[in-house]
CHARMM internal coordinates of N, CA and C (Angstrom, degrees):
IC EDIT
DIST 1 N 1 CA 1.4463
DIST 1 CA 1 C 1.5360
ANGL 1 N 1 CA 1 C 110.56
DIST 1 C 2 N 1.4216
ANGL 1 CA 1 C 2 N 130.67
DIHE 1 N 1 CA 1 C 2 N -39.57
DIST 2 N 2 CA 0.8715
ANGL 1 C 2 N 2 CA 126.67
DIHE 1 CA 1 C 2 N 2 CA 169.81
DIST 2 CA 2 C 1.4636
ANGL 2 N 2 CA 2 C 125.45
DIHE 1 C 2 N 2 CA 2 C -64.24
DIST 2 C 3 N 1.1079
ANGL 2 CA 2 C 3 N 125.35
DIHE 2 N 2 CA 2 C 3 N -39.94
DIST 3 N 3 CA 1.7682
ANGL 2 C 3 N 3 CA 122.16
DIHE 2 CA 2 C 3 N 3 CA 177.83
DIST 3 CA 3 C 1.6595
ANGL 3 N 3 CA 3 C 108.60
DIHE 2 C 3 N 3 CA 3 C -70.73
DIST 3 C 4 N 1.5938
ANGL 3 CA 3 C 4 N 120.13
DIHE 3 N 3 CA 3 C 4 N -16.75
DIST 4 N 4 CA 0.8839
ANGL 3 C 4 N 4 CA 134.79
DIHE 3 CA 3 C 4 N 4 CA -176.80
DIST 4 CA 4 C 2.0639
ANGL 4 N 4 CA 4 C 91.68
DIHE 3 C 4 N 4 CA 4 C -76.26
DIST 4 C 5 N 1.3484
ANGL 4 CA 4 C 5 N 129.43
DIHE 4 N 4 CA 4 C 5 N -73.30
DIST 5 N 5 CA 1.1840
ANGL 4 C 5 N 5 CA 120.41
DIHE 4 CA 4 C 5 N 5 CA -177.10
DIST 5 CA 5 C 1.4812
ANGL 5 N 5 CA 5 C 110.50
DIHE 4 C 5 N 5 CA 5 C -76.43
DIST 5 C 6 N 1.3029
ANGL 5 CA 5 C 6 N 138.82
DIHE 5 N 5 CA 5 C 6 N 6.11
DIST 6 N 6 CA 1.8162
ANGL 5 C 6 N 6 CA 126.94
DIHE 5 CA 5 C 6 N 6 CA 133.86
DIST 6 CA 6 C 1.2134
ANGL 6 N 6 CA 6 C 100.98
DIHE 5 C 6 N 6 CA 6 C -55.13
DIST 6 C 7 N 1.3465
ANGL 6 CA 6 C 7 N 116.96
DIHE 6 N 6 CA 6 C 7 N -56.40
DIST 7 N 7 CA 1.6991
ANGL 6 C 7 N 7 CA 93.07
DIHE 6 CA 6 C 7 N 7 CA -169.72
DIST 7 CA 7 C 1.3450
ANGL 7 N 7 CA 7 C 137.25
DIHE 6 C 7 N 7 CA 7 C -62.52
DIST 7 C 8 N 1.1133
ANGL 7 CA 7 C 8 N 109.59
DIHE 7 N 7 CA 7 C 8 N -25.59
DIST 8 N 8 CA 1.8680
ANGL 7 C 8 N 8 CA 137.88
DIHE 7 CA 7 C 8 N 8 CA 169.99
DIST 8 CA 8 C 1.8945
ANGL 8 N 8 CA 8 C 88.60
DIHE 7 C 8 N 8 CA 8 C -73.14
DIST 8 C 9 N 0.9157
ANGL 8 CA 8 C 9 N 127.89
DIHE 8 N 8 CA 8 C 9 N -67.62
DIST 9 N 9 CA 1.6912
ANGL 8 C 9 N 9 CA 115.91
DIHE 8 CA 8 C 9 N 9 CA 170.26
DIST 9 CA 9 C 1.6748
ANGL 9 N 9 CA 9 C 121.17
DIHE 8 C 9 N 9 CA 9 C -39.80
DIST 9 C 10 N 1.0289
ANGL 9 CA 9 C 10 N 126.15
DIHE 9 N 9 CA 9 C 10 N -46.17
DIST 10 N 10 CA 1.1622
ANGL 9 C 10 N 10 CA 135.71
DIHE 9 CA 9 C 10 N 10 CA -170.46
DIST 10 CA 10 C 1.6330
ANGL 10 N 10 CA 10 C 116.08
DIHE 9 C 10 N 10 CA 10 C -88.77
DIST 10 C 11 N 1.8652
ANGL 10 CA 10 C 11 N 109.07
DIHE 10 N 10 CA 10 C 11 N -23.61
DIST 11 N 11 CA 1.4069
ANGL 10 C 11 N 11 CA 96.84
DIHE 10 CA 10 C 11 N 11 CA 155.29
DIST 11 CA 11 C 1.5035
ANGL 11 N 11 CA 11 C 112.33
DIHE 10 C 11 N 11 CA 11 C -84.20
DIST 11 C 12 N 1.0902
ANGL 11 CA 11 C 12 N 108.96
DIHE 11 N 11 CA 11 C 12 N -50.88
DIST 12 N 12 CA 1.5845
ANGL 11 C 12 N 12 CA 99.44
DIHE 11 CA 11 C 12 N 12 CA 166.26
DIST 12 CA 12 C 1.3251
ANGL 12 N 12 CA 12 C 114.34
DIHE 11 C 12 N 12 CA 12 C -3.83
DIST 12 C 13 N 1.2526
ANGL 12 CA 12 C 13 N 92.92
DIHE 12 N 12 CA 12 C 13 N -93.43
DIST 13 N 13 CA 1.6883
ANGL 12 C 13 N 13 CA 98.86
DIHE 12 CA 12 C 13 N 13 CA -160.19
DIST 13 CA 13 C 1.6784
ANGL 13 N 13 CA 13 C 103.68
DIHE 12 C 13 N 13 CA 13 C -54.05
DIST 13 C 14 N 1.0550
ANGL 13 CA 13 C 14 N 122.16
DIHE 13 N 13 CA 13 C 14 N -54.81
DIST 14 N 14 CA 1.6952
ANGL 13 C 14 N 14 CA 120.71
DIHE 13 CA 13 C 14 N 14 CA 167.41
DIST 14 CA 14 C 1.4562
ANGL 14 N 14 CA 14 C 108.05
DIHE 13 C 14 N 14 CA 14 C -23.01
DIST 14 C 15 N 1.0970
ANGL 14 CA 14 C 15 N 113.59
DIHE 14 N 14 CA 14 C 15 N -62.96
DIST 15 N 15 CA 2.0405
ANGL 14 C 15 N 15 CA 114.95
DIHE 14 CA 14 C 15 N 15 CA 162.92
DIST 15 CA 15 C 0.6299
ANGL 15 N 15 CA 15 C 98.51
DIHE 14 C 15 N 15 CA 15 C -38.93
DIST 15 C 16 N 1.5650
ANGL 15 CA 15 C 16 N 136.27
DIHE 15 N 15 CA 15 C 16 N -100.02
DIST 16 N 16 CA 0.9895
ANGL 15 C 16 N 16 CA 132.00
DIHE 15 CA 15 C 16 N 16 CA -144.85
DIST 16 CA 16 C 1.5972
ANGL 16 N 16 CA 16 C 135.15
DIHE 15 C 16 N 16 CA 16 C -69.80
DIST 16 C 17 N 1.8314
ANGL 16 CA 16 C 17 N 109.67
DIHE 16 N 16 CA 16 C 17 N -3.68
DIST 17 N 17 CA 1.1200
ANGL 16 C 17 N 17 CA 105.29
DIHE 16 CA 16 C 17 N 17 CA 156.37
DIST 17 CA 17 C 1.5667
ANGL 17 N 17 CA 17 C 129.80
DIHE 16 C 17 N 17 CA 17 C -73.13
DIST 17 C 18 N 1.6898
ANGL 17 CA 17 C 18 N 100.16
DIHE 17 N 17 CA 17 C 18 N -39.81
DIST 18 N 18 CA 1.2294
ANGL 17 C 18 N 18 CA 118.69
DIHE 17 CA 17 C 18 N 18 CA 170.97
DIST 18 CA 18 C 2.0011
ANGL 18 N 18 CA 18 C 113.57
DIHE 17 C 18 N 18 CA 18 C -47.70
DIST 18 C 19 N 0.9792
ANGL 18 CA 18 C 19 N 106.41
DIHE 18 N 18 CA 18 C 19 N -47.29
DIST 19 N 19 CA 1.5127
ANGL 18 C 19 N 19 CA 114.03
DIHE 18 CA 18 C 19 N 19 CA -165.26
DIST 19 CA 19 C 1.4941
ANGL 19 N 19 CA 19 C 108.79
DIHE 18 C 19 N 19 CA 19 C -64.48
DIST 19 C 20 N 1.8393
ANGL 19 CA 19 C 20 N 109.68
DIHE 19 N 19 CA 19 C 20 N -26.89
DIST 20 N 20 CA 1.4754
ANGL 19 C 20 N 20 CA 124.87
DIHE 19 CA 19 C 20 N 20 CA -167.49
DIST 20 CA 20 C 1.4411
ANGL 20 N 20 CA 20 C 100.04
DIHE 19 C 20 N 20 CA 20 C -75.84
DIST 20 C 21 N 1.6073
ANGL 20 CA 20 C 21 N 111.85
DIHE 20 N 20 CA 20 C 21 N -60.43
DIST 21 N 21 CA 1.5339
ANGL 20 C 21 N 21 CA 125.00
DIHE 20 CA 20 C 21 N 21 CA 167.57
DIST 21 CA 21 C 1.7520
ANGL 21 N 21 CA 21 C 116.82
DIHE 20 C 21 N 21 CA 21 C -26.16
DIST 21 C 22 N 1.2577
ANGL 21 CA 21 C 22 N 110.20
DIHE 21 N 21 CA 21 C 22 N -49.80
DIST 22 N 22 CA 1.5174
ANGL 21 C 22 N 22 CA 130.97
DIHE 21 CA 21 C 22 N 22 CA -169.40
DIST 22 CA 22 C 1.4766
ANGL 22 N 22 CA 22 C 96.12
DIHE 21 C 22 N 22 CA 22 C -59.71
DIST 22 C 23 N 1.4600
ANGL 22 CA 22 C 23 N 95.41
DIHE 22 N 22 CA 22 C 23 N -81.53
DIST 23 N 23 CA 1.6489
ANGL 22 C 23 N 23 CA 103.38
DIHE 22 CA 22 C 23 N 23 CA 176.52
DIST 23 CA 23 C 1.3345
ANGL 23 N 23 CA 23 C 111.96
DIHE 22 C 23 N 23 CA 23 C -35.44
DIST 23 C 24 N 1.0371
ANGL 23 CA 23 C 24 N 137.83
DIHE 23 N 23 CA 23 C 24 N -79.41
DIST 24 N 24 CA 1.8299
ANGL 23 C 24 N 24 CA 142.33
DIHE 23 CA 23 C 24 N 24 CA -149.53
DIST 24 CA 24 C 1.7941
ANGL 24 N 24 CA 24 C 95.12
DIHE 23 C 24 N 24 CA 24 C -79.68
DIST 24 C 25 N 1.4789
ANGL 24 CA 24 C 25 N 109.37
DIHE 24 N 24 CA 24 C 25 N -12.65
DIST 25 N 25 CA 1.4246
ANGL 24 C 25 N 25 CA 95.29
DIHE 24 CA 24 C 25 N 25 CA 167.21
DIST 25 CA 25 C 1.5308
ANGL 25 N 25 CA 25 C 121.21
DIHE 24 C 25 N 25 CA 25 C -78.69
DIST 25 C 26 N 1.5587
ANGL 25 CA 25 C 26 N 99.15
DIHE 25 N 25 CA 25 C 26 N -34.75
DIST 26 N 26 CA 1.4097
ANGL 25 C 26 N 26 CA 93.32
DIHE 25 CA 25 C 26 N 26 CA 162.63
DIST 26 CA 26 C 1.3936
ANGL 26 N 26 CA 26 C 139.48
DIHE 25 C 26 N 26 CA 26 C -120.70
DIST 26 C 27 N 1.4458
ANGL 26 CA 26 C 27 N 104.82
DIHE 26 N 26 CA 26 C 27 N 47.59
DIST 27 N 27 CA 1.6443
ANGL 26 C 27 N 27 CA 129.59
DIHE 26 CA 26 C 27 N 27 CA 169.92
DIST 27 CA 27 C 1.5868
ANGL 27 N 27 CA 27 C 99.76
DIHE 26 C 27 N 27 CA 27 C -96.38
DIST 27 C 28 N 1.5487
ANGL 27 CA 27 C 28 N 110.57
DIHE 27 N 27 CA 27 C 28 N -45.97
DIST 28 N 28 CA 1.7192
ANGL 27 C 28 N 28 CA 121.54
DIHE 27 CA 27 C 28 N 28 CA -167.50
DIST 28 CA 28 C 1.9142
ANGL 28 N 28 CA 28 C 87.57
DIHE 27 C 28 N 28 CA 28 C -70.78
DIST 28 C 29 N 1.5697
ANGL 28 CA 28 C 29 N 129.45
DIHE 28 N 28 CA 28 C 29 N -53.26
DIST 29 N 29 CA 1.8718
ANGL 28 C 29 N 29 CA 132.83
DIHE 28 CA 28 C 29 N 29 CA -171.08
DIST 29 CA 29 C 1.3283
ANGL 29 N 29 CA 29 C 104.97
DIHE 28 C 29 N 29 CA 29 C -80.81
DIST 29 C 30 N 1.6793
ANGL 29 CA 29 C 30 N 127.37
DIHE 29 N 29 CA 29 C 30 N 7.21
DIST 30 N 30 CA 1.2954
ANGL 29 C 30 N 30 CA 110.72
DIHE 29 CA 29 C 30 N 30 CA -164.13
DIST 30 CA 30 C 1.8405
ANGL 30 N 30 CA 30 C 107.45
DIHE 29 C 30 N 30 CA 30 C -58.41
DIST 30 C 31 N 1.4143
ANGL 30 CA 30 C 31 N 116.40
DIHE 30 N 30 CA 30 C 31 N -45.74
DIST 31 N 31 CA 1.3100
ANGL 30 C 31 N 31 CA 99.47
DIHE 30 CA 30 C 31 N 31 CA 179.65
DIST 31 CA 31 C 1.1222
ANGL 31 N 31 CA 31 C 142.27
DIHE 30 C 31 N 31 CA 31 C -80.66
DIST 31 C 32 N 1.6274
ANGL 31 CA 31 C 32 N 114.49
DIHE 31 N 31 CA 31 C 32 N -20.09
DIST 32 N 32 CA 1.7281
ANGL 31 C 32 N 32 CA 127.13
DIHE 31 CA 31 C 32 N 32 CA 140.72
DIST 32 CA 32 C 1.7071
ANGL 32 N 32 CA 32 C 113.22
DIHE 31 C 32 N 32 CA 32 C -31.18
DIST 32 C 33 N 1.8376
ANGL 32 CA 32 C 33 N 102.55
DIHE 32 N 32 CA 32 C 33 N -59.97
DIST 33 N 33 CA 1.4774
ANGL 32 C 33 N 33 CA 88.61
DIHE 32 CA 32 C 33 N 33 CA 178.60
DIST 33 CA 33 C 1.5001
ANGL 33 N 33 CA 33 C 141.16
DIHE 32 C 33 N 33 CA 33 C -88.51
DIST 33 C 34 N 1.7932
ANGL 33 CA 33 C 34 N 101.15
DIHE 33 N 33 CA 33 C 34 N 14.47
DIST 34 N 34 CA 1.5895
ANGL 33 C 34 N 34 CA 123.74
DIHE 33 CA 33 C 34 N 34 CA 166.30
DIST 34 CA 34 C 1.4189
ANGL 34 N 34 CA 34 C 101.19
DIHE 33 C 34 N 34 CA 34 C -61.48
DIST 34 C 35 N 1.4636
ANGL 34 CA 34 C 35 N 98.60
DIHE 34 N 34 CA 34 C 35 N -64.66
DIST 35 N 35 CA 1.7732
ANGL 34 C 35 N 35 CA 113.62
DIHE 34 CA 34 C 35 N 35 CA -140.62
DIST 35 CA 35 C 1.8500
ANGL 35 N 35 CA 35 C 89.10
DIHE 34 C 35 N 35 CA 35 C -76.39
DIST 35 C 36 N 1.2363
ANGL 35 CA 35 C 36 N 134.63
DIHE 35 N 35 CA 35 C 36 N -14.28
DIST 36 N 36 CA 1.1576
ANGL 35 C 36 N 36 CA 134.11
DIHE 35 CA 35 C 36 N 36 CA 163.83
DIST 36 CA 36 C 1.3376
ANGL 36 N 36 CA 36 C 107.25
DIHE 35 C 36 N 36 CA 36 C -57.37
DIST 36 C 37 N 1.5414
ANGL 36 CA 36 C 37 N 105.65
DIHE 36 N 36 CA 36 C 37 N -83.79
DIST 37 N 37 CA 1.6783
ANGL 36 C 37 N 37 CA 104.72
DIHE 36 CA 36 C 37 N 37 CA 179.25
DIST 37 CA 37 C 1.3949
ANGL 37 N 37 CA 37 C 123.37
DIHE 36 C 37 N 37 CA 37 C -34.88
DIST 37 C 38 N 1.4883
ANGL 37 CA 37 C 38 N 111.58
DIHE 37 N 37 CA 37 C 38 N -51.75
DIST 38 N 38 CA 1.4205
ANGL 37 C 38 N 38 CA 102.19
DIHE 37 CA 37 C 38 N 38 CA 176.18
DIST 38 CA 38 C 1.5345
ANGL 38 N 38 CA 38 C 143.10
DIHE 37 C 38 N 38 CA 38 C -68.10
DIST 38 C 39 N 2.0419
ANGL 38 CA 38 C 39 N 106.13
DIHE 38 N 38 CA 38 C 39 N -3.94
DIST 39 N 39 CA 1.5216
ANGL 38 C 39 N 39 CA 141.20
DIHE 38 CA 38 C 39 N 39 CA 164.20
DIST 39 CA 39 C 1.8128
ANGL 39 N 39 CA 39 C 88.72
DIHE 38 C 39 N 39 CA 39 C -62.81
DIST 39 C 40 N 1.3634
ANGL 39 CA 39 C 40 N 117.85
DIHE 39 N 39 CA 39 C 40 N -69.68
DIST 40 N 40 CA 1.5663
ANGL 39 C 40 N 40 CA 114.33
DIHE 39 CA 39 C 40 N 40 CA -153.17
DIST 40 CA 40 C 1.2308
ANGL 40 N 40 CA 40 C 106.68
DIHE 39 C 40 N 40 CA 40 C -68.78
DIST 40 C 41 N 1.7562
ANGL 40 CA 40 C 41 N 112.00
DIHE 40 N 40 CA 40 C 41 N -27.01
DIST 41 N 41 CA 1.7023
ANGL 40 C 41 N 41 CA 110.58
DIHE 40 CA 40 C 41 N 41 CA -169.33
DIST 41 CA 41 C 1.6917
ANGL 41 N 41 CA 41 C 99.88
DIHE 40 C 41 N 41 CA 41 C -77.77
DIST 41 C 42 N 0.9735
ANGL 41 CA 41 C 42 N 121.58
DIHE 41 N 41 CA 41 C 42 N -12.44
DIST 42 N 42 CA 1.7441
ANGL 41 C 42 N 42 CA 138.48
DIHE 41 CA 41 C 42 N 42 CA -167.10
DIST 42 CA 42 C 1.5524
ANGL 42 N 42 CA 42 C 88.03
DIHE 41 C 42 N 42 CA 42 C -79.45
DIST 42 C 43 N 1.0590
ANGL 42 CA 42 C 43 N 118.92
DIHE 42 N 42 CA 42 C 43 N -68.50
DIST 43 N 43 CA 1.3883
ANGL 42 C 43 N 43 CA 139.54
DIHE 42 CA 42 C 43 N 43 CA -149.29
DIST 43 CA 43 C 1.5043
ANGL 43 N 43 CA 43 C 106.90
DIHE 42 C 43 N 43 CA 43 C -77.45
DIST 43 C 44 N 1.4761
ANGL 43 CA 43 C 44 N 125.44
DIHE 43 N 43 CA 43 C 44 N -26.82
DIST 44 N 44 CA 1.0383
ANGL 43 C 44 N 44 CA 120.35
DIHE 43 CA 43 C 44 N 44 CA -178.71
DIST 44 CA 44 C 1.6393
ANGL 44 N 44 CA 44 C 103.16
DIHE 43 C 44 N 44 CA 44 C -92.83
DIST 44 C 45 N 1.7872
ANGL 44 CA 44 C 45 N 103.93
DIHE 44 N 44 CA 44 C 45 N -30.12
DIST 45 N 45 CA 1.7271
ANGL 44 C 45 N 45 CA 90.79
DIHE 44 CA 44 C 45 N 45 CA -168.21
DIST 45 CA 45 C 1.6471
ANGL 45 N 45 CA 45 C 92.86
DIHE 44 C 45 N 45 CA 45 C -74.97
DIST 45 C 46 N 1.2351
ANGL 45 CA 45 C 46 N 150.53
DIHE 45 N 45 CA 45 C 46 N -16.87
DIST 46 N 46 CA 1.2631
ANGL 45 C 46 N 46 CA 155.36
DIHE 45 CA 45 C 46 N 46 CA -145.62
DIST 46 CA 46 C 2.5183
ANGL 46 N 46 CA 46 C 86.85
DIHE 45 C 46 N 46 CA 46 C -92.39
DIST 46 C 47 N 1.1847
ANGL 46 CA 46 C 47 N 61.47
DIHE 46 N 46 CA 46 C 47 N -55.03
DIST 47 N 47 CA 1.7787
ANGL 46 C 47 N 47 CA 55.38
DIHE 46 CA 46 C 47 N 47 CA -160.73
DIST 47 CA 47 C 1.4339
ANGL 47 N 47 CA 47 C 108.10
DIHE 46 C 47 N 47 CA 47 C -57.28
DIST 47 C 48 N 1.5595
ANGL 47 CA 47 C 48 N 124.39
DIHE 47 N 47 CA 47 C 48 N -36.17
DIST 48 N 48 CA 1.5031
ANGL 47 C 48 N 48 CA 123.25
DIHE 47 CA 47 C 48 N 48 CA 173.03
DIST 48 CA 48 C 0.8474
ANGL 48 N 48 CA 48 C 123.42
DIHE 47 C 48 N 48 CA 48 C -54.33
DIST 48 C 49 N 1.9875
ANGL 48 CA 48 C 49 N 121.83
DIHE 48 N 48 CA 48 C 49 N -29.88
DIST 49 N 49 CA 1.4372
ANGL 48 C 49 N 49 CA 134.16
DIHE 48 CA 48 C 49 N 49 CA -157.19
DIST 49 CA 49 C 1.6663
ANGL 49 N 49 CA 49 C 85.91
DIHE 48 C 49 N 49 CA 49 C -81.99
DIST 49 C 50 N 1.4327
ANGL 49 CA 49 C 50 N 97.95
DIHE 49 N 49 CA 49 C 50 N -64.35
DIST 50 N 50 CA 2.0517
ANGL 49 C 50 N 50 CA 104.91
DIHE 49 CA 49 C 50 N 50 CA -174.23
DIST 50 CA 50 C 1.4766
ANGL 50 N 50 CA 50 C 113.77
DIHE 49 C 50 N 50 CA 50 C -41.74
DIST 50 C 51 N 1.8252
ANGL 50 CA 50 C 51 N 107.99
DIHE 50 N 50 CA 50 C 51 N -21.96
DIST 51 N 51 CA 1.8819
ANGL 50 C 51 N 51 CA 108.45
DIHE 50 CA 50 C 51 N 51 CA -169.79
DIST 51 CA 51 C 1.6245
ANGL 51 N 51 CA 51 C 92.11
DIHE 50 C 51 N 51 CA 51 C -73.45
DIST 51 C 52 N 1.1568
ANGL 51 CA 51 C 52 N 124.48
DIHE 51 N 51 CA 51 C 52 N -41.38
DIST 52 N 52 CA 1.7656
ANGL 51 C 52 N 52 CA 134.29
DIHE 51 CA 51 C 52 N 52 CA -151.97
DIST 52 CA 52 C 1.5620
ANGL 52 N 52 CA 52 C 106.55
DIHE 51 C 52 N 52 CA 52 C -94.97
DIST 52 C 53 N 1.2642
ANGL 52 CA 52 C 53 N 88.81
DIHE 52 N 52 CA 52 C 53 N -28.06
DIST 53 N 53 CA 2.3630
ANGL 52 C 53 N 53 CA 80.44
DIHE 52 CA 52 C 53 N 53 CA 164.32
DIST 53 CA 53 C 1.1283
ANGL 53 N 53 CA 53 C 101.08
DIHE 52 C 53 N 53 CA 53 C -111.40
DIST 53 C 54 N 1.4099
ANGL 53 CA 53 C 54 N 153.29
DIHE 53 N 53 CA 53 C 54 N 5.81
DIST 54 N 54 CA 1.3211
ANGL 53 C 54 N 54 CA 142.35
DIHE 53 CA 53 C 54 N 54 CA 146.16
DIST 54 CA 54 C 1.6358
ANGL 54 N 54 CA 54 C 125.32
DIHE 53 C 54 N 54 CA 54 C -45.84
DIST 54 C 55 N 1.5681
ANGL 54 CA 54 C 55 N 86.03
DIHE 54 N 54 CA 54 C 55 N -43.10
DIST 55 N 55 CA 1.7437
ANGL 54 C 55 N 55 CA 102.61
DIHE 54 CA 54 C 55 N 55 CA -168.90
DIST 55 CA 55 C 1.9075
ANGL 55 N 55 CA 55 C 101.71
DIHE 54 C 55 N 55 CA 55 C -96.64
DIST 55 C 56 N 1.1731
ANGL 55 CA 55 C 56 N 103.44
DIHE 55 N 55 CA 55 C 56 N -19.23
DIST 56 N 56 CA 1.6228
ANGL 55 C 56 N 56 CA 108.94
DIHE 55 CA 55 C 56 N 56 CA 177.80
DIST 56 CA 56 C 1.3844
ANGL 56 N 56 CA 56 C 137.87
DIHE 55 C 56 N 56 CA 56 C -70.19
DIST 56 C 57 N 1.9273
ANGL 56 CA 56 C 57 N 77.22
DIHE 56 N 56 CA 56 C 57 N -80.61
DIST 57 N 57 CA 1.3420
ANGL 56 C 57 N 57 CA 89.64
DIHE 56 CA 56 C 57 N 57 CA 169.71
DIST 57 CA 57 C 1.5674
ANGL 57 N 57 CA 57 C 132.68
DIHE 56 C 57 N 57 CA 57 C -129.36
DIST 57 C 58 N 0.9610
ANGL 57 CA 57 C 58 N 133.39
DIHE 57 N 57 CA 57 C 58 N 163.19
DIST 58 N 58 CA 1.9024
ANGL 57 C 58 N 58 CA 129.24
DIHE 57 CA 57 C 58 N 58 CA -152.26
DIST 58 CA 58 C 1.4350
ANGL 58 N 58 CA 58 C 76.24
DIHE 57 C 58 N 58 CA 58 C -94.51
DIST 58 C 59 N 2.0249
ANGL 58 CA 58 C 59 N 118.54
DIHE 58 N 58 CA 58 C 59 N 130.16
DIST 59 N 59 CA 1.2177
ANGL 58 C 59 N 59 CA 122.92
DIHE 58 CA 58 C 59 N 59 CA 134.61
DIST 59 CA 59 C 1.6152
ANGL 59 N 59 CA 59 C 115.50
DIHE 58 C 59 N 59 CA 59 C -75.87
DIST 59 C 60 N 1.4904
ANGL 59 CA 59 C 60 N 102.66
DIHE 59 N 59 CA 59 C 60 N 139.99
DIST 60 N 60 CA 1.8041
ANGL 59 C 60 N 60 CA 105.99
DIHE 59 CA 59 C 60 N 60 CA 170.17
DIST 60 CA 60 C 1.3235
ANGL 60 N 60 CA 60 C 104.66
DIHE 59 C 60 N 60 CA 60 C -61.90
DIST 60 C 61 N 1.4676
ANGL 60 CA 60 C 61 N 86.73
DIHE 60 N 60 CA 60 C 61 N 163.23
DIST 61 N 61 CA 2.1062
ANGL 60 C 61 N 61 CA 89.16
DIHE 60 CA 60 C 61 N 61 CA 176.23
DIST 61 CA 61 C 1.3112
ANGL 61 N 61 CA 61 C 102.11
DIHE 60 C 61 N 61 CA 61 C -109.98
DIST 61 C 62 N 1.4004
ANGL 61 CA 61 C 62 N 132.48
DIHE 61 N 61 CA 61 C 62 N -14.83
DIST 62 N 62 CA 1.4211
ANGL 61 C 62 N 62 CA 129.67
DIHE 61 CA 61 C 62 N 62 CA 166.97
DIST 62 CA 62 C 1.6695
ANGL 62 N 62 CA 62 C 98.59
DIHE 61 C 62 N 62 CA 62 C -124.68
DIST 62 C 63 N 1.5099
ANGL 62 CA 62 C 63 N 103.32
DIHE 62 N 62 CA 62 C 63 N 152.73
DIST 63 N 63 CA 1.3454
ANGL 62 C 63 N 63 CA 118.37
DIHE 62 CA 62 C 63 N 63 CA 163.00
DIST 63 CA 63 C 1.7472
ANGL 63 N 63 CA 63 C 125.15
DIHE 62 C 63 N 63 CA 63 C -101.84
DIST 63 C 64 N 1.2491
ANGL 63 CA 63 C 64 N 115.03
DIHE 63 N 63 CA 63 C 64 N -154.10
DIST 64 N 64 CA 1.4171
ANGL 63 C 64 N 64 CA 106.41
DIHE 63 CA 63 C 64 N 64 CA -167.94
DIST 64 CA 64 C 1.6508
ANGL 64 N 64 CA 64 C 94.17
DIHE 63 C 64 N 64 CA 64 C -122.96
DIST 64 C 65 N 1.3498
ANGL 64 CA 64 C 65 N 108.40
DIHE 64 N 64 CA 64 C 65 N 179.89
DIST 65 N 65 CA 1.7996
ANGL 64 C 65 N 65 CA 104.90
DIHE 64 CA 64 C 65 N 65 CA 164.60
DIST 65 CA 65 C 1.2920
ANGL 65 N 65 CA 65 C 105.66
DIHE 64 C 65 N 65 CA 65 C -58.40
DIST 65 C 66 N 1.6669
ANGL 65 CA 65 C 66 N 113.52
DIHE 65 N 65 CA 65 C 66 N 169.39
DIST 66 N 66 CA 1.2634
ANGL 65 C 66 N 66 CA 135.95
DIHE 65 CA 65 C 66 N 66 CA 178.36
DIST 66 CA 66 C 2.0646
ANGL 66 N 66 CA 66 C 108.24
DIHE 65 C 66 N 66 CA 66 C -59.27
DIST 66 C 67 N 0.6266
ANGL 66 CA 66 C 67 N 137.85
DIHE 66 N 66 CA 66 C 67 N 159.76
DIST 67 N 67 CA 1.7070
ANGL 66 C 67 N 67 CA 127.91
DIHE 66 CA 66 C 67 N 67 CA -175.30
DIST 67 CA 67 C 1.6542
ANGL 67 N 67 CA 67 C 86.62
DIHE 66 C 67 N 67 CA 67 C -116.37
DIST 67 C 68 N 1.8250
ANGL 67 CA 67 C 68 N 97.70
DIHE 67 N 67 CA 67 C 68 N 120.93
DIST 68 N 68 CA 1.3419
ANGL 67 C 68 N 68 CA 100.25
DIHE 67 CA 67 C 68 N 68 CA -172.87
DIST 68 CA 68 C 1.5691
ANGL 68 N 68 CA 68 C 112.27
DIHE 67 C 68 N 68 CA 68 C -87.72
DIST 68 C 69 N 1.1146
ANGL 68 CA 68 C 69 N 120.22
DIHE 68 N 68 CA 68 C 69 N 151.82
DIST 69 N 69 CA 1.6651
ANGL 68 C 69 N 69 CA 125.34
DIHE 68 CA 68 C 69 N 69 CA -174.88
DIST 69 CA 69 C 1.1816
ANGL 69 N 69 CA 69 C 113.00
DIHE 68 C 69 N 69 CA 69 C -86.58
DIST 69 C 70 N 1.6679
ANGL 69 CA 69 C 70 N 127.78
DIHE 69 N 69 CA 69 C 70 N 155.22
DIST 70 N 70 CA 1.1492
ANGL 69 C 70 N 70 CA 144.23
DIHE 69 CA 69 C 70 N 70 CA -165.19
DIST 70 CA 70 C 1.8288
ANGL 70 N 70 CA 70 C 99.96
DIHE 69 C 70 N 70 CA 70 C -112.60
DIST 70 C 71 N 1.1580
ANGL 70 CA 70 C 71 N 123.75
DIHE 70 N 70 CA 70 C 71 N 98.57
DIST 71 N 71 CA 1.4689
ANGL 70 C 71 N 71 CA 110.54
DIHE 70 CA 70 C 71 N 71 CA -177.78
DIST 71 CA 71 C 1.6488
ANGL 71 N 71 CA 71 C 119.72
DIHE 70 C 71 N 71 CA 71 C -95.59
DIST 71 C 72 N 1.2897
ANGL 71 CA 71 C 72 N 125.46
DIHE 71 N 71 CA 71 C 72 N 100.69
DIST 72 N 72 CA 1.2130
ANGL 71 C 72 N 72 CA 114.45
DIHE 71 CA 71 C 72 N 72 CA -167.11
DIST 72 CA 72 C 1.5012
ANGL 72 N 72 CA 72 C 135.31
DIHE 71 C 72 N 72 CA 72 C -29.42
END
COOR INIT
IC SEED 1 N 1 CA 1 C
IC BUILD
């Protein structure tokens, strides 16, 4: 019974070193691993948007002049 609860002690703490590492690894990368996520979340809504007006609708290949403003 006893080598049985060392071993339940010894993963323990193995968790819980591991879990500490995790955390403070990504408290110290939190903004490395923002500006990542927000590259792939960019990148994925970008390619879905281009799949759904590809098949939709025709972009022009030239535009017109700027539309000049009327300022009161």
């Amino acid at each position: 019974m006893q080598k049985i609860l060392n071993a339940l002690v010894i993963f323990n703490f193995t968790f819980a070193g591991v879990l500490t590492g995790v955390l403070v690894y990504t408290y110290v990368n939190q903004d490395k691993l923002r500006d990542e996520a927000k590259e792939r979340l960019q990148e994925i809504v970008v390619d879905s948007v281009m799949g759904v007006l590809d098949d939709s609708v025709p972009l022009p290949d030239v535009t017109g002049p700027a539309i000049p403003l009327q300022m009161p």
